[in-house]
N, CA, C and O of each residue as an XYZ file, in Angstrom:
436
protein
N      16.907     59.754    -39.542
C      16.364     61.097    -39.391
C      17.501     62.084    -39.632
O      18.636     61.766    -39.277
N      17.213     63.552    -40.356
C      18.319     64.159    -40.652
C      18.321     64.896    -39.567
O      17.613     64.541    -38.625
N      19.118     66.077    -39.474
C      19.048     67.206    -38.578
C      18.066     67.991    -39.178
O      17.700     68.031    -40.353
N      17.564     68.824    -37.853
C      16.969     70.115    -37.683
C      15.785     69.717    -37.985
O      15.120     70.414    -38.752
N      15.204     68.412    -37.412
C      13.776     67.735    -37.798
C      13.029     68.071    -36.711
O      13.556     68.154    -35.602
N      11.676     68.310    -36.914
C      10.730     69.112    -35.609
C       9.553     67.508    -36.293
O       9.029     67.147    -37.346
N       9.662     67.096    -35.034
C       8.113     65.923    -35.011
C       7.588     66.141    -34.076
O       8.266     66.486    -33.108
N       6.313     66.048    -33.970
C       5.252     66.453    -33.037
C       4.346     64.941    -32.198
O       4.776     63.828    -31.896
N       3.373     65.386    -32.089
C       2.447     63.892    -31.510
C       2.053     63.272    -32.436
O       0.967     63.569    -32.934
N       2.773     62.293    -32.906
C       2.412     61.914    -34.127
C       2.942     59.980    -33.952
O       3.608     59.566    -33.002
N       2.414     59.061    -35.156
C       2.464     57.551    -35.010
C       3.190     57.342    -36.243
O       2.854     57.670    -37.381
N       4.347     56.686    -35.811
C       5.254     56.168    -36.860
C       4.888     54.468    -36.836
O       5.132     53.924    -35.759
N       4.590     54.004    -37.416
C       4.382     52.661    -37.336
C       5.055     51.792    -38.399
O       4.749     51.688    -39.586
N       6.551     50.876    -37.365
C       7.764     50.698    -38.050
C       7.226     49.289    -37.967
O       8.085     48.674    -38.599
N       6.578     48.645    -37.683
C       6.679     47.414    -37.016
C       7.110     46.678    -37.979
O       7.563     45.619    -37.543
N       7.167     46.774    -39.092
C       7.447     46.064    -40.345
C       8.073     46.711    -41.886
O       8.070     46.102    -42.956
N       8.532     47.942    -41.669
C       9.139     48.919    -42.702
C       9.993     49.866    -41.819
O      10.271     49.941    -40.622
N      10.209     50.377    -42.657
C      11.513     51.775    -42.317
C      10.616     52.990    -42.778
O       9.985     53.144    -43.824
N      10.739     53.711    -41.802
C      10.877     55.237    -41.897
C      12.423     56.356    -42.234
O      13.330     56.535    -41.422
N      12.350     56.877    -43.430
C      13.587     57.381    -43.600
C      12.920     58.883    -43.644
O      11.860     59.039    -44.250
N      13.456     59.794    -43.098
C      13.222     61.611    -42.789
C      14.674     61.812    -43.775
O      15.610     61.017    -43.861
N      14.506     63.219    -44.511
C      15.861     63.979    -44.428
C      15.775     65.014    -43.749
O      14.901     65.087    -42.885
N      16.256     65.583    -43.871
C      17.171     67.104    -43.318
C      15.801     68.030    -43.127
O      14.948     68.096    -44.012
N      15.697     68.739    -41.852
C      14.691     70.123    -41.699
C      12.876     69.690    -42.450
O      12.151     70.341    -43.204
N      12.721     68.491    -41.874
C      11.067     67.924    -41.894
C      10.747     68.008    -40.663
O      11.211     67.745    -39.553
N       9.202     68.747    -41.473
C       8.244     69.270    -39.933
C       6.990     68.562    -40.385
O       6.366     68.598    -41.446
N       6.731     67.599    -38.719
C       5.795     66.576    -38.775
C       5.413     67.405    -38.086
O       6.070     68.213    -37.428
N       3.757     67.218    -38.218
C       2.865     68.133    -37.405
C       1.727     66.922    -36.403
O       1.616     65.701    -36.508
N       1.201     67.662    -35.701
C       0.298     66.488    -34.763
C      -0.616     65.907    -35.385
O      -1.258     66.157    -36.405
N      -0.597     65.118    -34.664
C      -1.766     63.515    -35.070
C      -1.317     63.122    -36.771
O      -2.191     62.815    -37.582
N      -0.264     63.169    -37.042
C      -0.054     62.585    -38.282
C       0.295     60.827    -38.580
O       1.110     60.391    -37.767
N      -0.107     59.991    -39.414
C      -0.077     58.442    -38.942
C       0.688     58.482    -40.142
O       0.208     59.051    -41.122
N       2.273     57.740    -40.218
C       3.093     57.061    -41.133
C       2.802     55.806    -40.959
O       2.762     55.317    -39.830
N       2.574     55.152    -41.993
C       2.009     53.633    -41.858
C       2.783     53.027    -42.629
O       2.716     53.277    -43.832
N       3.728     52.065    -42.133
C       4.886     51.052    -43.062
C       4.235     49.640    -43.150
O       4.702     48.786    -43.904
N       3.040     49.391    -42.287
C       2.530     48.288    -42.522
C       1.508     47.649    -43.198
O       1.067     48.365    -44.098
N       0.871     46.391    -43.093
C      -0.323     46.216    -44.043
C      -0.966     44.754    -43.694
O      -0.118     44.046    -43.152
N      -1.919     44.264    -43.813
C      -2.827     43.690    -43.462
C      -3.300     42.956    -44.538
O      -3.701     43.669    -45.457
N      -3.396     41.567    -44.751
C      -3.793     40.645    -45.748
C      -5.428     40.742    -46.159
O      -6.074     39.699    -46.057
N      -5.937     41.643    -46.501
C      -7.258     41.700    -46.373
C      -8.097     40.632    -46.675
O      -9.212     40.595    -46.154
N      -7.582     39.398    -47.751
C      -8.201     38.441    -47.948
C      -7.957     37.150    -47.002
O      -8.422     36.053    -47.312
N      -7.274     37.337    -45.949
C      -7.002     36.563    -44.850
C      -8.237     36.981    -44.048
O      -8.259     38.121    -43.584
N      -9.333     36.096    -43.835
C      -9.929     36.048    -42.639
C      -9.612     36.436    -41.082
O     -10.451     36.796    -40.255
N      -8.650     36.328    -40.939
C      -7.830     36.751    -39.595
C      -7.562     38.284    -39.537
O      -7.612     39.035    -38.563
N      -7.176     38.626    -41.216
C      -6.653     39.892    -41.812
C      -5.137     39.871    -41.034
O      -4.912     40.881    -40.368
N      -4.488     39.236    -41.042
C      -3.235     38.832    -40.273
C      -1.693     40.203    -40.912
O      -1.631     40.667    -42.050
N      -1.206     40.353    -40.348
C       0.222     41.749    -41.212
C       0.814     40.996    -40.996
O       1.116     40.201    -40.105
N       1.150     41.475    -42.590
C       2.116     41.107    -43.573
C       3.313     41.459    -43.111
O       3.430     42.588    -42.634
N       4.541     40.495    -43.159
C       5.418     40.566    -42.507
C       6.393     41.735    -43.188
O       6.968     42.585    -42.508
N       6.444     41.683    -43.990
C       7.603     42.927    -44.944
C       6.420     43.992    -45.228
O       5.525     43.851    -46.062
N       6.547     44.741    -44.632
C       6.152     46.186    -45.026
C       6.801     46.820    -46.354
O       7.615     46.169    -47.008
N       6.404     48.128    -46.728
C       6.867     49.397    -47.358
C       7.618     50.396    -46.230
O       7.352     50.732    -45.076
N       8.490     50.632    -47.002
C       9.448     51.807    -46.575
C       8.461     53.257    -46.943
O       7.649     53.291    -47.867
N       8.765     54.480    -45.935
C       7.939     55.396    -46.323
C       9.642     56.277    -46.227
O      10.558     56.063    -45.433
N       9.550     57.394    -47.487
C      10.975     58.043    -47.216
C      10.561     59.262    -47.859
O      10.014     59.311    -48.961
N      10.901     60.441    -46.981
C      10.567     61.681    -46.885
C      11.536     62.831    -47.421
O      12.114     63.253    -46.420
N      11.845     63.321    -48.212
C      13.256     64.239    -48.610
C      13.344     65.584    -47.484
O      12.724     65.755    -46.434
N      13.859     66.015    -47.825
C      14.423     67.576    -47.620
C      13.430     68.769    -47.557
O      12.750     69.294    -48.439
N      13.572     69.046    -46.145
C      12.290     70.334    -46.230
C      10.844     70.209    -47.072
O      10.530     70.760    -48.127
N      10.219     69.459    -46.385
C       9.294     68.537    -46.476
C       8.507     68.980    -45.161
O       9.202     68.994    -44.145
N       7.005     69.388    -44.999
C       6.427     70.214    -44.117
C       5.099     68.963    -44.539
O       4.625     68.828    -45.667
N       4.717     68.185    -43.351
C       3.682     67.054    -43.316
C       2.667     68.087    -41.667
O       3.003     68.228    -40.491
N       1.228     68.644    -42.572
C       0.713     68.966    -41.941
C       0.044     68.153    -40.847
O       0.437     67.016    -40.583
N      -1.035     68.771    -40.167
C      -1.647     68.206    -39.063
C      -2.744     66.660    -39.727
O      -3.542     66.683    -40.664
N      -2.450     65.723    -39.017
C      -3.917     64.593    -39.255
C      -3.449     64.047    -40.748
O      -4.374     63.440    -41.286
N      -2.264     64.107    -41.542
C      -2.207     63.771    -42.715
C      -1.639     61.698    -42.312
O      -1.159     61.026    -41.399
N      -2.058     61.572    -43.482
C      -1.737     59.738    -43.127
C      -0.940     59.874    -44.265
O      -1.341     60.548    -45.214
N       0.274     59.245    -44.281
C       0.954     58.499    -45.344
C       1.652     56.702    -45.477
O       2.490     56.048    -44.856
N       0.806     56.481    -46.560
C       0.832     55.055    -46.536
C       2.094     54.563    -46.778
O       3.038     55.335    -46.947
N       2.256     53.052    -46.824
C       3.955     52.532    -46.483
C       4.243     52.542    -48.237
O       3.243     52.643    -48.948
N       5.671     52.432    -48.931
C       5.891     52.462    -50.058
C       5.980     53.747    -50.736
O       6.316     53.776    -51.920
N       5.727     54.747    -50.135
C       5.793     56.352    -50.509
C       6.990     57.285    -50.494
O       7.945     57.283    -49.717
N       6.775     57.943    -51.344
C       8.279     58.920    -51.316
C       7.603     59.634    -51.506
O       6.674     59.515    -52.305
N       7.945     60.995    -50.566
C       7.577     62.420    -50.476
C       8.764     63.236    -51.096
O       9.782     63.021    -50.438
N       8.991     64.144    -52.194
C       9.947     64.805    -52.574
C      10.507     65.945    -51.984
O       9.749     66.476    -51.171
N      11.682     66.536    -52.146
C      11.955     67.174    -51.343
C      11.196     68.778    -51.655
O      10.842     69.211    -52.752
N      11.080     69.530    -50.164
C      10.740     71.030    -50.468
C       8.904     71.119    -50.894
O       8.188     72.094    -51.121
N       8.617     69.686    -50.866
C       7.089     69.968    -50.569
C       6.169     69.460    -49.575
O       6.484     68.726    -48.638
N       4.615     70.046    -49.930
C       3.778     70.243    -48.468
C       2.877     68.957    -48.817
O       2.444     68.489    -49.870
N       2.771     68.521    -47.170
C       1.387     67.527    -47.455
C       0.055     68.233    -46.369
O       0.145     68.434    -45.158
N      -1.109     68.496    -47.246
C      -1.586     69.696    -46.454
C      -2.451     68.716    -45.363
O      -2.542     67.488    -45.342
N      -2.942     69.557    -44.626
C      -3.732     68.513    -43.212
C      -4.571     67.987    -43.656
O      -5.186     68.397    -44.641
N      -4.907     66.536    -42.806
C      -6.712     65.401    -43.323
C      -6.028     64.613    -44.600
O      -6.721     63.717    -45.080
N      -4.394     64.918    -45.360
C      -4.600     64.524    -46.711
C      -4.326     63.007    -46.395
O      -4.025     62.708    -45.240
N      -4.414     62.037    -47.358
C      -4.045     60.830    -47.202
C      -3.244     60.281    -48.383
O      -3.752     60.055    -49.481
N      -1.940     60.078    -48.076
C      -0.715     60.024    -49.289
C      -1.097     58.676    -49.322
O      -1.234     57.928    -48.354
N      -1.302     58.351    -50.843
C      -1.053     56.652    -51.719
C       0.109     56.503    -52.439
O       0.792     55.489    -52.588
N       0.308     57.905    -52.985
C       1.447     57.428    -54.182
C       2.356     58.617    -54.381
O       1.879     59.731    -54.164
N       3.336     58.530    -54.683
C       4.278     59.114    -54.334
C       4.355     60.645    -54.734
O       3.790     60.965    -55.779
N       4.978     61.577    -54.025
C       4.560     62.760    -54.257
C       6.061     63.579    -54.961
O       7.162     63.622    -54.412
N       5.735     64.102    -56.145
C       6.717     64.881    -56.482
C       7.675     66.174    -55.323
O       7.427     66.538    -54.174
N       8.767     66.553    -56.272
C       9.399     67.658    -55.310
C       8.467     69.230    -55.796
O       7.749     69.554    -56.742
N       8.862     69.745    -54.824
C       8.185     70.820    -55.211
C       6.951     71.238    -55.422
O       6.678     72.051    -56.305
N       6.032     70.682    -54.571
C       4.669     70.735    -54.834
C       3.892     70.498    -53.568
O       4.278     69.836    -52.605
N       2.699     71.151    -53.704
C       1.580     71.363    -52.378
C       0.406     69.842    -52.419
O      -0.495     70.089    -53.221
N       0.323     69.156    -52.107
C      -0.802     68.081    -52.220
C      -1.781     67.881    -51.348
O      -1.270     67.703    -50.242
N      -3.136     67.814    -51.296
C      -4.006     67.440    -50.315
C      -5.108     66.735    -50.819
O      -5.052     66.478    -52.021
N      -6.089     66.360    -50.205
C      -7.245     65.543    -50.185
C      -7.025     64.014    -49.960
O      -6.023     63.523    -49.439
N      -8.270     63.236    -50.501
C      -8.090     61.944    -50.172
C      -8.532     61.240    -51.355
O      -9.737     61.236    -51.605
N      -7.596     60.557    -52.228
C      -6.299     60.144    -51.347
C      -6.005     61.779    -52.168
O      -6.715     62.564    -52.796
N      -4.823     61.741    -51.824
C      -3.988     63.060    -51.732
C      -4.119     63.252    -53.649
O      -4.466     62.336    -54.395
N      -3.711     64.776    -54.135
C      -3.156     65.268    -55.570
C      -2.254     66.417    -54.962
O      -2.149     66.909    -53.839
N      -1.436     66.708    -56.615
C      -1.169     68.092    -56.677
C      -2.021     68.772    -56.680
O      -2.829     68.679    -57.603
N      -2.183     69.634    -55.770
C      -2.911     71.241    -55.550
C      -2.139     72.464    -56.695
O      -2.494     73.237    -57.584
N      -0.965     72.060    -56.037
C      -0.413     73.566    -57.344
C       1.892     73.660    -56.671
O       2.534     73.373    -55.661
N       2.113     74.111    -57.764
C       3.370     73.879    -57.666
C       3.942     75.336    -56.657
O       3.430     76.454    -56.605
N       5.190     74.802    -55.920
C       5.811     75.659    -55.013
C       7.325     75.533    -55.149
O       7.913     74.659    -55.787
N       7.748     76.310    -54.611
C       8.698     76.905    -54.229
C       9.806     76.530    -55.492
O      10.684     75.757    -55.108
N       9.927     76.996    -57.115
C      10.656     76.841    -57.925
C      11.741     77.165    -57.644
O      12.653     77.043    -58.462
């Protein structure tokens, strides 16, 4: 985690990946980071022992209720807007929401 990071009520779920933050990221409430995963064709549905790493850059603002899945890179200086659900990796500089998540529109050049 870098400095000057504000996290809220929110679920990091390391049990099997890494969570990496940089510098001045604001996690907002009820947000779920998910590093793990579940064999879906296992009857048991048993997790998978090696997760995805989820790694977040620099001034990086993760709204309220957003999920981001394990294996993701969030770029630095952009938004993940609330409800969104991150699959794939999100450029710098840019606003994303829905499900699963897009670019909405570019910020802060």
């Amino acid at each position: 985690m870098g400095a000057s990071c504000i996290v809220n009520n929110c679920l990091f779920n390391t049990r099997s990946g890494h969570i990496y933050l940089g510098h001045n990221v604001k996690i907002s409430h009820n947000v779920m980071l998910l590093t793990g995963e579940h064999d879906y064709e296992d009857p048991e549905f048993k997790v998978i022992e090696k997760g995805k790493d989820i790694t977040i850059g620099d001034n990086v603002w993760i709204c309220a209720g957003a999920i981001v899945i394990g294996g993701v890179k969030i770029g630095k200086n952009s938004v993940v807007c609330a409800g969104a659900v991150v699959t794939k990796d999100v450029p710098e500089n840019v606003m994303v929401g829905g499900v699963p998540a897009k670019v909405i529109k570019e910020i802060r050049k």
